[in-house]
C-alpha positions as CSV (number, residue, x, y, z in Angstrom):
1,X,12.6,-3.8,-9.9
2,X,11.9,-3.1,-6.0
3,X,11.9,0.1,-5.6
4,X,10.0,-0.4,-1.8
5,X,11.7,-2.1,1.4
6,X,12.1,-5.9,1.6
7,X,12.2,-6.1,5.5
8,X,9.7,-9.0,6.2
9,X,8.3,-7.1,9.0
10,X,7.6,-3.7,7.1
11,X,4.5,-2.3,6.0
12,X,3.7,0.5,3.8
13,X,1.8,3.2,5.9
14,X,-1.1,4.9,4.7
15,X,1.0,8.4,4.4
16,X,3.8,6.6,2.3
17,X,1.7,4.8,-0.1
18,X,-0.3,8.5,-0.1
19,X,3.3,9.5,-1.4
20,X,4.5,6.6,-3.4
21,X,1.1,7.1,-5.6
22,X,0.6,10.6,-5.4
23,X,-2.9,10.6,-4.3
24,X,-4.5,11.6,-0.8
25,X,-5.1,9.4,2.2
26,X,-8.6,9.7,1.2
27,X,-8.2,8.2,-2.1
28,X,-6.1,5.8,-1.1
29,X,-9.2,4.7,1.6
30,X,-11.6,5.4,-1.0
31,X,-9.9,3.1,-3.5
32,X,-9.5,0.4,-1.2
33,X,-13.3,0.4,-0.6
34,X,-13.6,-0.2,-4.2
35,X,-11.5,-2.5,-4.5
36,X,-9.3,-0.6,-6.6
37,X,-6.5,-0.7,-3.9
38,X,-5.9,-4.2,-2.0
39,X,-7.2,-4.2,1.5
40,X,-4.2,-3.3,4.0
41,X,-3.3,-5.7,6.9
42,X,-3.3,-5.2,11.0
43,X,-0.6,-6.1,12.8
44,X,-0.9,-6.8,16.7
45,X,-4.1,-4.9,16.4
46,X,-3.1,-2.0,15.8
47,X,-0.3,-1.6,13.2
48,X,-2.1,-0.7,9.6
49,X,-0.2,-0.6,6.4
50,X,0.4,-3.0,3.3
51,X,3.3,-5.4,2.2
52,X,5.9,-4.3,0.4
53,X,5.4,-7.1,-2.0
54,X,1.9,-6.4,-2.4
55,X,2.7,-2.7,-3.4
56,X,5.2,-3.4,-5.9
57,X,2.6,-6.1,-8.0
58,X,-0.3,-3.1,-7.8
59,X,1.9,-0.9,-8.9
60,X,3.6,-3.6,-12.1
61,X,-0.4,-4.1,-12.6
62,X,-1.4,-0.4,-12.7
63,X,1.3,1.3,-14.7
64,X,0.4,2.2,-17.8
């Protein structure tokens, strides 16, 4: 089920994902330092956030 946006030129922003998880911005930064989160992606430079796609497989892998 895809419960996030399919536009092919959307990311996930850091405060969504902190909403779509239900942890801080922190966390979220935190975990991707660990490795616990996938690294997110720059567009242009400047535009930070992660796929769609890539959110929906962490979060199929992490529910448990």
């Amino acid at each position: 089920m895809n419960t996030l946006s399919t536009k092919n030129n959307r990311l996930v922003s850091p405060d969504e994902l902190s909403k779509i998880i239900h942890r801080s911005r922190v966390t979220i930064w935190r975990w991707v330092k660990l490795d616990i989160l996938p690294s997110p992606v720059r567009i242009q430079g400047a535009i930070l956030g992660w796929k769609p796609d890539v959110i929906e497989q962490w979060l199929d892998d992490n529910s448990h």
